[in-house]
ZAMARGU-4260 file (C-alpha; in steps of 0.2 Angstrom, whole numbers, plus 5000, padded with zeros to 4 digits):
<rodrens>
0) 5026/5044/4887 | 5038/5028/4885 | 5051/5040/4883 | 5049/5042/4900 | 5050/5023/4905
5) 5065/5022/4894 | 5075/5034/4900 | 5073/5027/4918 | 5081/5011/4912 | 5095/5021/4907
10) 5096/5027/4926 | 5090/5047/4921 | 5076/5048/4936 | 5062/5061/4932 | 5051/5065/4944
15) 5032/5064/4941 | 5028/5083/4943 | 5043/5085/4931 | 5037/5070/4917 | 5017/5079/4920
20) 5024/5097/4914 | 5034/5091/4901 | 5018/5081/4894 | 5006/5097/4894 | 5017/5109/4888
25) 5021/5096/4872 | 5003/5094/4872 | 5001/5114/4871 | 5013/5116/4858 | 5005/5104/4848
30) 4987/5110/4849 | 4995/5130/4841 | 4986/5136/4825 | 4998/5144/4814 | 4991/5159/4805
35) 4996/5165/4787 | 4990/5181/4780 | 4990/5185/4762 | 4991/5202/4756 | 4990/5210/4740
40) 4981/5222/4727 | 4964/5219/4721 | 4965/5207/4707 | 4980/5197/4708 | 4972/5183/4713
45) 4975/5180/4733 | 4959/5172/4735 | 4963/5159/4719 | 4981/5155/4727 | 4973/5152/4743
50) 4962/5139/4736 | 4974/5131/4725 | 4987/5130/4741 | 4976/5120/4750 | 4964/5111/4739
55) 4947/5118/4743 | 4935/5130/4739 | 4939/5143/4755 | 4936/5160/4748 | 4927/5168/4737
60) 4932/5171/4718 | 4925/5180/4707 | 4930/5190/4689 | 4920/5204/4689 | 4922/5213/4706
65) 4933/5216/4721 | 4924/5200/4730 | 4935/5203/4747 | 4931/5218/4756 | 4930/5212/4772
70) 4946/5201/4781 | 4942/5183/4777 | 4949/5172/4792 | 4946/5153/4787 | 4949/5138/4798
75) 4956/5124/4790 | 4951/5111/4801 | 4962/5099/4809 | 4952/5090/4820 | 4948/5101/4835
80) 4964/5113/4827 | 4968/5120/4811 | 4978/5133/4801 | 4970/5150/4798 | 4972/5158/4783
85) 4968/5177/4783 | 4962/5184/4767 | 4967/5203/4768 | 4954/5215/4757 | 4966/5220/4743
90) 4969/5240/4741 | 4970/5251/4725 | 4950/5251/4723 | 4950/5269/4731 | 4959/5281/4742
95) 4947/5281/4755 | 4945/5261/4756 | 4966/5263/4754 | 4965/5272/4772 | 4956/5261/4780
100) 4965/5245/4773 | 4982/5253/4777 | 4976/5253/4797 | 4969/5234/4795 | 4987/5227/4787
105) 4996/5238/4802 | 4986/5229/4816 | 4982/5211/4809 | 5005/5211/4805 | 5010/5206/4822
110) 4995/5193/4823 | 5002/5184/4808 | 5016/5169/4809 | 5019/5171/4792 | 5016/5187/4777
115) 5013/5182/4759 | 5013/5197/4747 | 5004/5192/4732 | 5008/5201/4715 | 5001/5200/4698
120) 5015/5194/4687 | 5010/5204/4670 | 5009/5221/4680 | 5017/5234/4672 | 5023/5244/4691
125) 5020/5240/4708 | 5020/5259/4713 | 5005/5258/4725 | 5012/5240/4732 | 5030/5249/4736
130) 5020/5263/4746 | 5010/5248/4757 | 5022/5237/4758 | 5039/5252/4763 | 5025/5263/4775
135) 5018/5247/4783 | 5025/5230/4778 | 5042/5234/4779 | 5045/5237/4798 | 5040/5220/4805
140) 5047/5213/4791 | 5064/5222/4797 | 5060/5214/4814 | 5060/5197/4808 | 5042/5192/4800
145) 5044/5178/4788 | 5041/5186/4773 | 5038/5182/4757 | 5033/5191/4739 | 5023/5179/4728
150) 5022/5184/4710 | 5006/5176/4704 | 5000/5171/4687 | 5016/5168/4679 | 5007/5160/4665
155) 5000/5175/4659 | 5019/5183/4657 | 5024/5183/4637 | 5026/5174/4627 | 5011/5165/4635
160) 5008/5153/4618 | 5025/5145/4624 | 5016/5140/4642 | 5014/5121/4642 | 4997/5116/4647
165) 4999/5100/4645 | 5015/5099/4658 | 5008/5115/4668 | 5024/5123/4666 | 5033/5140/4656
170) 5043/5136/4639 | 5061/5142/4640 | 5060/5160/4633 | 5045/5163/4645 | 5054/5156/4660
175) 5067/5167/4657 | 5057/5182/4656 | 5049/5176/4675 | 5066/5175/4681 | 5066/5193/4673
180) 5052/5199/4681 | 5057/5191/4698 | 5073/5198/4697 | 5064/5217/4694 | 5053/5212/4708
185) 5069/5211/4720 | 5078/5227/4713 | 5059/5239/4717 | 5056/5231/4734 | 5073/5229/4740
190) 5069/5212/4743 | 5082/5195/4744 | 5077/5186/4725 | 5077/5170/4735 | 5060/5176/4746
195) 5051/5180/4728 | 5040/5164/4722 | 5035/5161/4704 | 5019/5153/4705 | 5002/5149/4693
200) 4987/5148/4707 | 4977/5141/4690 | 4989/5130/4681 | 4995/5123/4700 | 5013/5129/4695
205) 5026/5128/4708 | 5015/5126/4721 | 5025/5113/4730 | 5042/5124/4731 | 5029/5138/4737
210) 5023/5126/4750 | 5041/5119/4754 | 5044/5137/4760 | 5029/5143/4770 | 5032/5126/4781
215) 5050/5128/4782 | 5048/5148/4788 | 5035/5144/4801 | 5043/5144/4816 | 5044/5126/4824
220) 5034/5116/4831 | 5019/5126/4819 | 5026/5118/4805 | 5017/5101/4810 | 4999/5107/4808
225) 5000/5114/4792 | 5010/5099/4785 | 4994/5089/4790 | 4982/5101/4780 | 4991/5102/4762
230) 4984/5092/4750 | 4992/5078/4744 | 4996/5085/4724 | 5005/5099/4734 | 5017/5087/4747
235) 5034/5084/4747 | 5047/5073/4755 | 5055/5092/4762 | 5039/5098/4770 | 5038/5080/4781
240) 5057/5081/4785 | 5054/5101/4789 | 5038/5098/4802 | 5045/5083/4812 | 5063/5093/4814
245) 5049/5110/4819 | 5044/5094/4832 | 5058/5089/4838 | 5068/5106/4841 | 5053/5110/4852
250) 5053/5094/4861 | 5070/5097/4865 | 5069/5112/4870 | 5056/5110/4882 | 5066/5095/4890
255) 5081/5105/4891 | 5071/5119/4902 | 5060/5109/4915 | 5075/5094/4916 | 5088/5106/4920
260) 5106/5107/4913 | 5112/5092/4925 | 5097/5080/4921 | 5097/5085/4904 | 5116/5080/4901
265) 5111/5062/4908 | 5097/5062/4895 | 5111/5066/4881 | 5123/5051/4887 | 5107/5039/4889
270) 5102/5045/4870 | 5120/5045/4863 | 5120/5024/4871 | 5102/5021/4863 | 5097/5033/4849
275) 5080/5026/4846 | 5076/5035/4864 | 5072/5049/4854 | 5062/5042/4841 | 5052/5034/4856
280) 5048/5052/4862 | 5042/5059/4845 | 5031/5045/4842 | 5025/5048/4862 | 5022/5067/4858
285) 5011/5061/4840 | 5002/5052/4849 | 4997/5065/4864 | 4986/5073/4851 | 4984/5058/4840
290) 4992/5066/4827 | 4997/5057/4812 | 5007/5059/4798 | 5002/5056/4781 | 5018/5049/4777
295) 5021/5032/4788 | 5030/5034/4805 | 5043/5030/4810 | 5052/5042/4808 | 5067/5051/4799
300) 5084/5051/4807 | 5088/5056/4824 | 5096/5075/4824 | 5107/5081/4832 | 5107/5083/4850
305) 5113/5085/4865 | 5096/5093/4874
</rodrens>
């Protein structure tokens, strides 16, 4: 990387073996697949949000049956990397299936980077999604699993004559009964009303806020590949400024621990006198992978450091 170079004209010596590690554990973090899971009952249309997420036809749809019985794990390719998205079979077909898909959601959870729970926004009660989500969900969200309930074909809620085609979007009383329904949402699951999403998979209604979200919870540096695989109808100027700061805390991370506190403090002052040093180490660890961002480079302000 220049970085490297750059910083030696700034009189902070790295030593080769120091500048090699640095370079493969960046190039590791960058090659991560992020995975996603979305969970729900039978019907409330995981497979359709998944789709309409990400802009192609991945799983299965159909109208008239249950078409996800078996866990769907999808690659969304990203040159040799990708995000996967797993398509959980939805329970409430029948007890016994209910047994066995209660062991499935307990071991795929701690494989997951990221939980969404999808609801059906003209249900009536979520009784058998409470007893899922408290008996299985509930523990790892406690442990720190990002979470999040999405409650799924909001256009259907009434008064659906008010829903504007046209603008794909609620009128104002049938907004207010979503908020409503989000707000009973959070009272039966003991859930924070800012981790329930409003969205219509088929009218393509607030998809972007729900994207916004997914990248911003991924942990770091895993925010980058999925940015690269949302369509362009569902971007925004947040999910760009989201994946490069995932980026650049992990850059900076992994500098702090194979420079050393002492080494890494010269770094600092040699960025403080220079600040496009930094910017010279992103675009070093872009191109490591050959990764680039839809948007055009360069880049958003420096953050904050020191290292």
């Amino acid at each position: 990387m220049d970085f490297f170079d750059e910083l030696e004209k700034e009189g902070v010596i790295i030593t080769p073996e120091q500048r090699k590690t640095i370079e493969e554990r960046i190039t590791m973090a960058l090659q991560y697949e992020p995975t996603i899971g979305f969970f729900g009952k039978t019907g409330v249309g995981k497979s359709s949000l998944c789709n309409a997420l990400f802009g192609e036809k991945i799983c299965e749809i159909s109208d008239i049956e249950a078409c996800t019985r078996d866990t769907k794990k999808v690659l969304l390719d990203i040159g040799c990397k990708g995000v996967t998205l797993i398509d959980v079979p939805g329970f409430g077909e029948s007890n016994e299936r209910d047994a066995e898909y209660a062991e499935l959601y307990a071991k795929l959870l701690p494989e997951l980077d990221l939980v969404l729970w999808v609801l059906k926004a003209d249900d009536r009660a979520f009784s058998s999604d409470e007893k899922f989500y408290n008996g299985i969900v509930k523990p790892h969200i406690q442990q720190g699993k990002p979470f999040f309930f999405v409650l799924n074909q909001v256009d259907k809620i009434e008064p659906f004559r008010e829903w504007d085609f046209e603008g794909r979007k609620p009128g104002v009383n049938q907004l207010s009964n979503i908020d409503q329904k989000t707000e009973a949402v959070a009272q039966a699951f003991k859930h924070p009303k800012t981790k329930i999403l409003s969205v219509s998979a088929s009218e393509k209604y607030n998809l972007v806020n729900l994207v916004d979200s997914i990248v911003y919870n991924l942990p770091g540096i895993k925010r980058v590949t999925l940015y690269h695989k949302v369509p362009k109808e569902n971007w925004s100027k947040e999910q760009e400024a989201f994946a490069k700061i995932g980026l650049a805390d992990e850059t900076k991370k992994i500098i702090r621990e194979e420079l050393g506190s002492e080494i890494a403090e010269e770094a600092d002052i040699a960025i403080k006198k220079k600040p496009g040093l930094l910017g010279t180490l992103f675009r070093g660890a872009m191109s490591i992978l050959k990764v680039i961002f839809r948007i055009p480079w360069p880049p958003f302000p420096i953050p904050r450091f020191p290292l």
